[in-house]
N, C-alpha and C positions, 0 to 999 in steps of 0.2 A: 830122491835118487841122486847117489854125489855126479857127479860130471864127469864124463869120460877123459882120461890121462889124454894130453895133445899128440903124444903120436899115433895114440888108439886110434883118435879121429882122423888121423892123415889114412890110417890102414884103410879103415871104414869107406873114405873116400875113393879108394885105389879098387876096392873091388865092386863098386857099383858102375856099369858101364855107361859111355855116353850113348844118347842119344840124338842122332840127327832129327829136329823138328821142324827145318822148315831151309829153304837157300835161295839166294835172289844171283841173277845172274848182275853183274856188272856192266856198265858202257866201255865199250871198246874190248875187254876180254878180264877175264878173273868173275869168282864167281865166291857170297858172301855164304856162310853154313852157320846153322844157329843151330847147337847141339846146349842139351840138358845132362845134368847128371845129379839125380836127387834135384834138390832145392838150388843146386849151381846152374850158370847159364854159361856160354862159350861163344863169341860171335868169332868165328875163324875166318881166314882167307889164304886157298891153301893149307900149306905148314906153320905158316903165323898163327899165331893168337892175338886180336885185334883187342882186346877185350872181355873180361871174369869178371861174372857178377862180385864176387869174393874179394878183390882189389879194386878200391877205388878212390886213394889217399890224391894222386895224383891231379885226379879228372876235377875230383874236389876244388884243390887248392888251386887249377885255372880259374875258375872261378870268384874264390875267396878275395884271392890278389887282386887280380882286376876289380872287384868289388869295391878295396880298401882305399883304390887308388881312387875313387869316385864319390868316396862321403859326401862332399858338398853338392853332389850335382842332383836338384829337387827332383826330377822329375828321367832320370835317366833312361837313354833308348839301348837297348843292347840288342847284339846279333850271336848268336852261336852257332857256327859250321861244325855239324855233325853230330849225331843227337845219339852213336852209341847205345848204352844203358839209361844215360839219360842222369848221369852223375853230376857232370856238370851244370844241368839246368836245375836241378833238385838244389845244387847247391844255393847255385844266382838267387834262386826262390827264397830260400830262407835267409839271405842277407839284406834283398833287394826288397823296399817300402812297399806302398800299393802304388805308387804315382809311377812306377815302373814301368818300362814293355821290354818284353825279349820276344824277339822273333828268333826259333828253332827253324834253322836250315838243314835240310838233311836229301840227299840227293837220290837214296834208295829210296822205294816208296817200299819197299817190304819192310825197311825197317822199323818205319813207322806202323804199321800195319804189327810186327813185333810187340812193339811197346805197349799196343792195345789190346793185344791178344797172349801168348803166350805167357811173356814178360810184363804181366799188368802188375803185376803185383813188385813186382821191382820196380813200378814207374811211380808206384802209390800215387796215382793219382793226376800228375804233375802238369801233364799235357791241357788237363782243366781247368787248370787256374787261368783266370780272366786278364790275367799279366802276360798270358802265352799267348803267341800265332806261330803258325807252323807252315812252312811253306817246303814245299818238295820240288827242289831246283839246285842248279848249281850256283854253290854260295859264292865263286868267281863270279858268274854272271850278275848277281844280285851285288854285292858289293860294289862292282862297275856301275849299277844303275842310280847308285844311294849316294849322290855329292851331298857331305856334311849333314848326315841323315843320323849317327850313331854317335854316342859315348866311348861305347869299348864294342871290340871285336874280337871274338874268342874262335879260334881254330885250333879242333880236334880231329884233324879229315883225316890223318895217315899218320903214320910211325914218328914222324921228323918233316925237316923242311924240305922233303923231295916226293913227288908224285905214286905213295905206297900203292893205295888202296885202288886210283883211275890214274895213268898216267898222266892225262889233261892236268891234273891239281900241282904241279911242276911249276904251271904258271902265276898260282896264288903265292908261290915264295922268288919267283921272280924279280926285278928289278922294276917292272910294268906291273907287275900283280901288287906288291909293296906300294909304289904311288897310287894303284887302284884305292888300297887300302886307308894310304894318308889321306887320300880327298873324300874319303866316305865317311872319314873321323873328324867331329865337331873340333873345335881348336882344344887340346889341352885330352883330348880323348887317348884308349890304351886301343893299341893294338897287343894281343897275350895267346901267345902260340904253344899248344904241347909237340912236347918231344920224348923219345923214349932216349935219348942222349945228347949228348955236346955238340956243336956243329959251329967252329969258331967264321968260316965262310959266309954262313949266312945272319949270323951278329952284325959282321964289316958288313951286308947288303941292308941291314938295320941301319944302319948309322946312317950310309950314303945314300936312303930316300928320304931321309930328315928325320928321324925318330932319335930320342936318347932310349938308349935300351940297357935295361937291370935284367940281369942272367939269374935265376932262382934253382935251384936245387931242391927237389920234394922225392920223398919215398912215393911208392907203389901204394902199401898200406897206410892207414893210419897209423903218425907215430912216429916209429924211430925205424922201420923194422921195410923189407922190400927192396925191392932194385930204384935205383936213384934216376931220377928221370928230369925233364930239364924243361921248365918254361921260361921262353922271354916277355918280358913286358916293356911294351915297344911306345914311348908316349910321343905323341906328336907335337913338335917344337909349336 
């Protein structure tokens, strides 16, 4: 059977409606909706959309980068704040050896509960591999408690470097939250933060807790193709 013409499939897609599957309420106020439509997934908050199964070029390449930056390191510890769809930790997994560990922080506990259930099949798996721990807390507070405990630290918790998703996470791009961050990274370790844009402000707070910081530029989708969104990779002098 040939393959449907690409805007066929956008129509296709336009009249299958979503489905609300399941919603976790937030600390402090907001409240997270995880809608279906077909084989798509939606984690909303509000009017936002946090997250489409169908775009994942972005979540990917925090991953990648931070990875690249860390060939030599035999036996590396990584952290990743916010476990989404679960993109970025899919990624770490397929660059990262066996001598690895990533511990997945993710502050909802629905959402984990998500990834095991509804959304398993977009997790293929992931959350089982023997290289994963998963801890359901706030990745500020864990971060504070880890002096020189990680490689790289990868933060996917909100939109950009201001408190989207729990107001509290305002503090993890702080000036306090940033040194939280440098003493929990081994010497020579990444701090690598997504963003859905540019934020020349929070570069200069890069700089002035001691990091050198490289600004990357990555599409939504794989490719060439998507809204251009914006990781730092934050290395610690």
């Amino acid at each position: 059977m040939p393959a449907l013409p690409r805007d066929l499939c956008r129509e296709t897609f336009a009249v299958i409606p979503w489905t609300l599957i399941d919603s976790a309420k937030l600390p402090g106020q907001g409240e997270l909706r995880l809608k279906r439509r077909g084989s798509e997934f939606s984690i909303m908050l509000g009017t936002n959309e946090l997250m489409n199964s169908r775009l994942s070029g972005s979540e990917e390449a925090l991953a990648t980068l931070a990875c690249a930056r860390l060939r030599d390191a035999p036996h590396p510890q990584f952290l990743i704040g916010g476990l989404g769809m679960g993109f970025t930790l899919r990624a770490a997994l397929q660059v990262l050896g066996p001598g690895a560990r990533v511990e997945q922080v993710e502050l909802v506990p629905e959402v984990v509960a998500w990834a095991k259930g509804p959304m398993a099949e977009v997790f293929a798996g992931c959350l089982d591999d023997p290289r994963v721990s998963v801890t359901v807390a706030d990745v500020g507070a864990v971060i504070a408690a880890a002096p020189a405990r990680y490689d790289a630290i990868l933060l996917d918790v909100d939109n950009g470097p201001e408190g989207l998703t729990v107001p509290s996470n305002d503090g993890l791009y702080s000036e306090a939250g940033l040194d939280a961050a440098r003493r929990a990274l081994r010497p020579g370790g990444v701090l690598a933060v997504w963003s859905q844009g540019p934020d020349r402000r929070f570069t200069q707070r890069l700089r002035q807790a001691g990091f050198s910081v490289e600004e990357k530029t990555v599409r939504a989708n794989k490719g060439r193709s998507g809204a251009r969104h914006v990781i730092w990779l934050a290395a610690r002098r």
